[in-house]
PDB file of N, CA, C and O in Angstrom:
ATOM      1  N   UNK A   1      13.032   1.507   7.896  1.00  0.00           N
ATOM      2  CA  UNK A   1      12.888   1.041   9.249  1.00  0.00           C
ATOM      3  C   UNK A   1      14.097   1.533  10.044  1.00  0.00           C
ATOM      4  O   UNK A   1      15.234   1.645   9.586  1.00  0.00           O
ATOM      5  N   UNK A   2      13.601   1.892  11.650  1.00  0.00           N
ATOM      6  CA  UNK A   2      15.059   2.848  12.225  1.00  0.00           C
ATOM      7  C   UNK A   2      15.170   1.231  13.065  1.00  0.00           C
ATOM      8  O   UNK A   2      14.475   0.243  12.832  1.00  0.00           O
ATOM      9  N   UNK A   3      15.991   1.336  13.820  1.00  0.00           N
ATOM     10  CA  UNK A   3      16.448   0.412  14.630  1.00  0.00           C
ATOM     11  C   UNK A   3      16.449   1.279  16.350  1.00  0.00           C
ATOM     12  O   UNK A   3      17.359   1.856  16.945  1.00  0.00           O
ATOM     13  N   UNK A   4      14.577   0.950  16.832  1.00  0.00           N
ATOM     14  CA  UNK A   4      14.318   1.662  18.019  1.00  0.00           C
ATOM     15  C   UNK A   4      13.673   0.475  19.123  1.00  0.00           C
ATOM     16  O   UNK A   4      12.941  -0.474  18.839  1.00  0.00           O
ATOM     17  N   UNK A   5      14.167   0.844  20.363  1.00  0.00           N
ATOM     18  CA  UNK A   5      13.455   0.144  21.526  1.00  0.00           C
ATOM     19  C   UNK A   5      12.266  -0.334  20.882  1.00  0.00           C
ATOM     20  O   UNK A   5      12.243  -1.505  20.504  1.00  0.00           O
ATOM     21  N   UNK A   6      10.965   0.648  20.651  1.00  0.00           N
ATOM     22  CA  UNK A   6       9.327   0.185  20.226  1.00  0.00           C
ATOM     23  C   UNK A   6       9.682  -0.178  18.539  1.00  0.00           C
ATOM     24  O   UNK A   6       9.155  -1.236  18.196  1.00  0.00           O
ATOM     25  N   UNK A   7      10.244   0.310  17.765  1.00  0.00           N
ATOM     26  CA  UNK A   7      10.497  -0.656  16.758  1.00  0.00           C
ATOM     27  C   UNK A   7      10.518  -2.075  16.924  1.00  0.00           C
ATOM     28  O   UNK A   7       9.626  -2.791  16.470  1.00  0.00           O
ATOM     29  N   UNK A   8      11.951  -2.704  17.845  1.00  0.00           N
ATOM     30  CA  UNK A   8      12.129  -3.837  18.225  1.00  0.00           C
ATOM     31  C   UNK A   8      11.170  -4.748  18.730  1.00  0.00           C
ATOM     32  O   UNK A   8      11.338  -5.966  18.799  1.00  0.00           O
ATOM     33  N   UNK A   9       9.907  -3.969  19.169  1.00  0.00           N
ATOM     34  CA  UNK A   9       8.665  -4.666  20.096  1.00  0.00           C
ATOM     35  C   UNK A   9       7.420  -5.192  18.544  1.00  0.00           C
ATOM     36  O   UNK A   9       6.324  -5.743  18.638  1.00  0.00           O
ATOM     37  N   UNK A  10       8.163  -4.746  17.269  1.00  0.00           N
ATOM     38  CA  UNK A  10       6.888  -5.899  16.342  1.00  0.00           C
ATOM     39  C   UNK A  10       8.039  -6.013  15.409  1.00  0.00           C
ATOM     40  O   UNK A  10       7.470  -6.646  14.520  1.00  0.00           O
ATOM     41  N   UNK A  11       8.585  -5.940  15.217  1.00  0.00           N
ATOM     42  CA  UNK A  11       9.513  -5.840  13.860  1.00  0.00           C
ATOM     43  C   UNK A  11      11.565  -6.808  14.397  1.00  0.00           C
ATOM     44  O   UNK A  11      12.342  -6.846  15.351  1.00  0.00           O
ATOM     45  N   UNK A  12      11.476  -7.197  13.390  1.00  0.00           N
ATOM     46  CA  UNK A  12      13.322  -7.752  13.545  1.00  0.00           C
ATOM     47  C   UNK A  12      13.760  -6.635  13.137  1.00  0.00           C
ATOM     48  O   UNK A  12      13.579  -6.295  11.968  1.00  0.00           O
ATOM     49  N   UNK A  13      14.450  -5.819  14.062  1.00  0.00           N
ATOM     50  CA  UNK A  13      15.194  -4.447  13.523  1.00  0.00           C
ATOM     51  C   UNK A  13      16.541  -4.501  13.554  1.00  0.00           C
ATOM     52  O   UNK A  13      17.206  -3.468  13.641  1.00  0.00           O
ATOM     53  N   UNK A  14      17.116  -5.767  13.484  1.00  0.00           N
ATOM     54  CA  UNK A  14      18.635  -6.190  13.684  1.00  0.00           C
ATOM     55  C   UNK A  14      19.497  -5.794  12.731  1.00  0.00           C
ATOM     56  O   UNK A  14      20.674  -5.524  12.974  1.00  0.00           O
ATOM     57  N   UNK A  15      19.014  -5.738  11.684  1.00  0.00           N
ATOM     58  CA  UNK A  15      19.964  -4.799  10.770  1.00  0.00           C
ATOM     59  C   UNK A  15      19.736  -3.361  10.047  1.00  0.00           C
ATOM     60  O   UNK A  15      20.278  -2.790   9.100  1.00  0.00           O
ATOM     61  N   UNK A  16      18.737  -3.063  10.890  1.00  0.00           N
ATOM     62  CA  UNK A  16      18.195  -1.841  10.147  1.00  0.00           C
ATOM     63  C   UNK A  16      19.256  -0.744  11.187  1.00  0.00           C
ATOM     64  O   UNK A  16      19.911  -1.116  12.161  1.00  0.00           O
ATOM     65  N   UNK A  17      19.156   0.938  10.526  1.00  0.00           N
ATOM     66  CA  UNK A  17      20.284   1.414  10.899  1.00  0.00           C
ATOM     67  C   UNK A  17      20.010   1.929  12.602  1.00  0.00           C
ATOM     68  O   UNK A  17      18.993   1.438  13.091  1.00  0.00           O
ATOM     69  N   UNK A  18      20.503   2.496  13.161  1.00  0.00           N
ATOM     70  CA  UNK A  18      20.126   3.391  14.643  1.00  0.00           C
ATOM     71  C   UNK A  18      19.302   4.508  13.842  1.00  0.00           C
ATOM     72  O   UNK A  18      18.874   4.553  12.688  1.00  0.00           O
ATOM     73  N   UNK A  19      19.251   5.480  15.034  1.00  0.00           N
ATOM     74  CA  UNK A  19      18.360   6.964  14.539  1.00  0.00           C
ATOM     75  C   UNK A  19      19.783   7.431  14.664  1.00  0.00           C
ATOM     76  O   UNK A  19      19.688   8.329  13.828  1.00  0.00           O
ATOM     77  N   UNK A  20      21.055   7.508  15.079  1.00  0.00           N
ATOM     78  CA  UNK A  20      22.611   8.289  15.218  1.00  0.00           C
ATOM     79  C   UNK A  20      23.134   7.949  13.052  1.00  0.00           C
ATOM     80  O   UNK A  20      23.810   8.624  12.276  1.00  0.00           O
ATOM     81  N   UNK A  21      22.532   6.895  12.915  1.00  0.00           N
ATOM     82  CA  UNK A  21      23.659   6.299  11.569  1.00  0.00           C
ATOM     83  C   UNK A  21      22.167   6.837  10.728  1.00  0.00           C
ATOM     84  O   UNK A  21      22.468   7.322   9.638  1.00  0.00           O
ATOM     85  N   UNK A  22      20.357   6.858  11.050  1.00  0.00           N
ATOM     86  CA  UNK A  22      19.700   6.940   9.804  1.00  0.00           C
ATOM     87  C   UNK A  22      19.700   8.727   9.647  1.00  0.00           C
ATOM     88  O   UNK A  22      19.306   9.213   8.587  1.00  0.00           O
ATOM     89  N   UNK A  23      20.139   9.567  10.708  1.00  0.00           N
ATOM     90  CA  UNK A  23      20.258  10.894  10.621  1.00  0.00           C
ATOM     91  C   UNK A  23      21.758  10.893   9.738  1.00  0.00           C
ATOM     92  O   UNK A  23      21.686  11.111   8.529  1.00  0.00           O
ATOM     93  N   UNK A  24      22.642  10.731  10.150  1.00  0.00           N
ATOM     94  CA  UNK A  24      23.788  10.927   9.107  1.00  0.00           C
ATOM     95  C   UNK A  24      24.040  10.339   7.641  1.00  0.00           C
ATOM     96  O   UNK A  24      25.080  10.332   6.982  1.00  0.00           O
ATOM     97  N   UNK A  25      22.625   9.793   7.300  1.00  0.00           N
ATOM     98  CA  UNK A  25      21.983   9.951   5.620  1.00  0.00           C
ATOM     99  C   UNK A  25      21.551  10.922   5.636  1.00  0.00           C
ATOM    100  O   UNK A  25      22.121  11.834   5.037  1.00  0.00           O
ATOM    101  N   UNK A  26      20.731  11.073   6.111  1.00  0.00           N
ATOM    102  CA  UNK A  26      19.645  12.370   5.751  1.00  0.00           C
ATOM    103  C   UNK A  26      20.594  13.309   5.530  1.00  0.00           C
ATOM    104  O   UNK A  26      20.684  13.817   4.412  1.00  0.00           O
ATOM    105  N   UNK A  27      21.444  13.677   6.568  1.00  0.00           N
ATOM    106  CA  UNK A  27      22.398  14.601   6.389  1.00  0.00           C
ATOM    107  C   UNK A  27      23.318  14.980   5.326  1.00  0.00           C
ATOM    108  O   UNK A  27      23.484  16.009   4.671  1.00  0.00           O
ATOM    109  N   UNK A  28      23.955  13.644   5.361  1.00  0.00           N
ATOM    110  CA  UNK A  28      25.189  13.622   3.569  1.00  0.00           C
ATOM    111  C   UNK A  28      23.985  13.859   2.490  1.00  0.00           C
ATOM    112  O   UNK A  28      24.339  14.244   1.375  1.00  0.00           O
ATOM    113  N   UNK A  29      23.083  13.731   2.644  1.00  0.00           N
ATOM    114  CA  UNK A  29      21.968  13.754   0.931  1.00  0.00           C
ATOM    115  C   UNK A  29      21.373  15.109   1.379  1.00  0.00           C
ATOM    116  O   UNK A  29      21.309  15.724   0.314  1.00  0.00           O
ATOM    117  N   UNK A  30      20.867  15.984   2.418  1.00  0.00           N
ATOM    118  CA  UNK A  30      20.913  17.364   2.578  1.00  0.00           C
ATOM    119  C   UNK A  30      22.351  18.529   2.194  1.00  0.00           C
ATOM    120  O   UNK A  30      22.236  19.511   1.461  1.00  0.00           O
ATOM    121  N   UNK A  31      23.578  18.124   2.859  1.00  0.00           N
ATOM    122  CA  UNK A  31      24.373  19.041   3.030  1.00  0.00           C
ATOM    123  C   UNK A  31      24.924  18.673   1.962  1.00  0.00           C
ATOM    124  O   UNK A  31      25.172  19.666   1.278  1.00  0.00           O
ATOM    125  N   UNK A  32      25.376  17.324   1.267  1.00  0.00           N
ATOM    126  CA  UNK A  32      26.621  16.955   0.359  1.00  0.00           C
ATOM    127  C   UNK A  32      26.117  17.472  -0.936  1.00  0.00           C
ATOM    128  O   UNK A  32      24.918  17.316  -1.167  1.00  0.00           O
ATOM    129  N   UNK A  33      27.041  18.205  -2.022  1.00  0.00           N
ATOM    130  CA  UNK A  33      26.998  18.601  -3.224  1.00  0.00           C
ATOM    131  C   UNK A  33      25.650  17.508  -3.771  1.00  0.00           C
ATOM    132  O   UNK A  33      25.473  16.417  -3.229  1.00  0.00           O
ATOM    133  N   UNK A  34      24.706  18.054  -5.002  1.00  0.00           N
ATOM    134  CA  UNK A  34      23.868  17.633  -5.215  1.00  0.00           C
ATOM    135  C   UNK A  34      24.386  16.630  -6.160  1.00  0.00           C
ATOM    136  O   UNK A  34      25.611  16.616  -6.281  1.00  0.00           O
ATOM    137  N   UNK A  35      23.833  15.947  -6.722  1.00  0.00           N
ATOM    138  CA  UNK A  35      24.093  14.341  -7.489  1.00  0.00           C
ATOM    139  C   UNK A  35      22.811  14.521  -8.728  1.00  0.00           C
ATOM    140  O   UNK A  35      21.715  14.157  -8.302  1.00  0.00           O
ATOM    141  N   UNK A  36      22.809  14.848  -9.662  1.00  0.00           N
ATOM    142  CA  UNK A  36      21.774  14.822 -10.639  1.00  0.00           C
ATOM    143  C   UNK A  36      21.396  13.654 -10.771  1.00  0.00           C
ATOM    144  O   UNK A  36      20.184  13.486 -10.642  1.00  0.00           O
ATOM    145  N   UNK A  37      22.033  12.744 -10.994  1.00  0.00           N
ATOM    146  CA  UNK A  37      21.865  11.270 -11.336  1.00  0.00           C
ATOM    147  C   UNK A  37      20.758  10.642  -9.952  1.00  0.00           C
ATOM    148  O   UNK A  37      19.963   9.705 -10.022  1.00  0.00           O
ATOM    149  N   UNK A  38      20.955  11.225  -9.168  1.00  0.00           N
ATOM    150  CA  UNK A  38      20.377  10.606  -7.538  1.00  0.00           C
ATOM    151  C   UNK A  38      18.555  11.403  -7.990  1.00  0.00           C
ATOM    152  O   UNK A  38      17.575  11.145  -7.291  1.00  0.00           O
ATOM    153  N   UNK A  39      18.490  12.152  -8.995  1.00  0.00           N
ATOM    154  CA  UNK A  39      16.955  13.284  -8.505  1.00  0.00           C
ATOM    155  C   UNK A  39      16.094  11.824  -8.878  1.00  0.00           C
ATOM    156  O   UNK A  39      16.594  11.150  -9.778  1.00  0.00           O
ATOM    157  N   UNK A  40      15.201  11.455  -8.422  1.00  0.00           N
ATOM    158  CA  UNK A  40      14.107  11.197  -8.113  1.00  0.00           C
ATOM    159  C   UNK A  40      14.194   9.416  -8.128  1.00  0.00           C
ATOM    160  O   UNK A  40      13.522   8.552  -8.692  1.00  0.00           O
ATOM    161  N   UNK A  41      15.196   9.391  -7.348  1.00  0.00           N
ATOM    162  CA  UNK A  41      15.592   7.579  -6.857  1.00  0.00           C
ATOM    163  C   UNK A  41      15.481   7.553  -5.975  1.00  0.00           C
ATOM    164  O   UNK A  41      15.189   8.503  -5.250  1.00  0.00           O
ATOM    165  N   UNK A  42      15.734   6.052  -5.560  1.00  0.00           N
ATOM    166  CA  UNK A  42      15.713   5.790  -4.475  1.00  0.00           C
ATOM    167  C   UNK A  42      17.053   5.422  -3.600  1.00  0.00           C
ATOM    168  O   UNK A  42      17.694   4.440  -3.975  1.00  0.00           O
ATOM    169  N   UNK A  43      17.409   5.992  -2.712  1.00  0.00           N
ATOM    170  CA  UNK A  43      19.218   6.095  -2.637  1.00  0.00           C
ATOM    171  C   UNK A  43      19.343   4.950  -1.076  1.00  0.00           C
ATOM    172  O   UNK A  43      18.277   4.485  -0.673  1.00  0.00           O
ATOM    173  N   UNK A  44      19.941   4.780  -0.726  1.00  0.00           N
ATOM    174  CA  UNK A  44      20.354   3.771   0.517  1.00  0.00           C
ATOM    175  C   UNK A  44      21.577   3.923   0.484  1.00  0.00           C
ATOM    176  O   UNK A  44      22.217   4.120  -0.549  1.00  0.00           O
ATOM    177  N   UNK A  45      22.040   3.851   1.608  1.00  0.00           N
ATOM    178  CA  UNK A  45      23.720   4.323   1.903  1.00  0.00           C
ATOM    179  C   UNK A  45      24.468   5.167   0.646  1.00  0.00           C
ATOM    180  O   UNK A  45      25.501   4.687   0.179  1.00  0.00           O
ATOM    181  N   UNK A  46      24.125   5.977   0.299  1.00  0.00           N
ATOM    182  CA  UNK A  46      24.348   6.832  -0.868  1.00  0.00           C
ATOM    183  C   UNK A  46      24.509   5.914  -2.535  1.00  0.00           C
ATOM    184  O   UNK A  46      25.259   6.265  -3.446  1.00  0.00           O
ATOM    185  N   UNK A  47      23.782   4.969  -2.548  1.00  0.00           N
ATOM    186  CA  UNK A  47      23.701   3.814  -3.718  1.00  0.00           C
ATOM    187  C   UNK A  47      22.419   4.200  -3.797  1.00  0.00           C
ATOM    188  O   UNK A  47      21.676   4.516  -2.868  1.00  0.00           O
ATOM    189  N   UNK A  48      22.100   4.146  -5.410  1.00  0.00           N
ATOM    190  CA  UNK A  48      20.960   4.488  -6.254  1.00  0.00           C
ATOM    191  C   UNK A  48      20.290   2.775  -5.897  1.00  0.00           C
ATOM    192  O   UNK A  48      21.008   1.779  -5.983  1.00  0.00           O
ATOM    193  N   UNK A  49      18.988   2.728  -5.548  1.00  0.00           N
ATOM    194  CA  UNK A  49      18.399   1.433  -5.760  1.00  0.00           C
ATOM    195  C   UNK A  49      17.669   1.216  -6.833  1.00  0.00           C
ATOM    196  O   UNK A  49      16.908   2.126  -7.164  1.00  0.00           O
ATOM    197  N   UNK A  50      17.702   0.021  -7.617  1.00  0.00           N
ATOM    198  CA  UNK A  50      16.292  -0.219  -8.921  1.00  0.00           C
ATOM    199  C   UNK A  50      15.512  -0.564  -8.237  1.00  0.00           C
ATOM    200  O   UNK A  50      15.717  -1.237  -7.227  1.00  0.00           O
ATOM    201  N   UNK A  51      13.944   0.003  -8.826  1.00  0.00           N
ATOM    202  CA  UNK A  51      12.739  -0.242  -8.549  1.00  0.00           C
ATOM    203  C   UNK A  51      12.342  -1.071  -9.169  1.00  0.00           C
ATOM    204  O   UNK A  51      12.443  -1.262 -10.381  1.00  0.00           O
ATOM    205  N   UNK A  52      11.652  -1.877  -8.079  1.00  0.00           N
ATOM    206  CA  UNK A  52      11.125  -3.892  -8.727  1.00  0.00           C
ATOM    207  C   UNK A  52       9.985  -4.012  -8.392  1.00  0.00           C
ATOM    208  O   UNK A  52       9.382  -5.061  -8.618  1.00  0.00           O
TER     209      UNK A  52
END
């Protein structure tokens, strides 16, 4: 979830990130040296998440 004007209109987007902070993930996990351990997880602020 981004944290947008029409987001905000059905959803509590109060802690979800901007589109300025959810592009500069995308970015560090595009440009930054690759992470073997990261291939086929699920990552959030560069932290591996378990699947539940």
């Amino acid at each position: 979830m981004i944290n947008t004007p029409t987001s905000a209109l059905w959803w509590d987007v109060s802690t979800a990130p901007t589109p300025a902070q959810a592009a500069t993930a995308l970015l560090d996990l595009a440009l930054d040296p690759v992470k073997p351990e990261h291939h086929g997880e699920l990552i959030r602020h560069g932290e591996v998440l378990p699947f539940s």
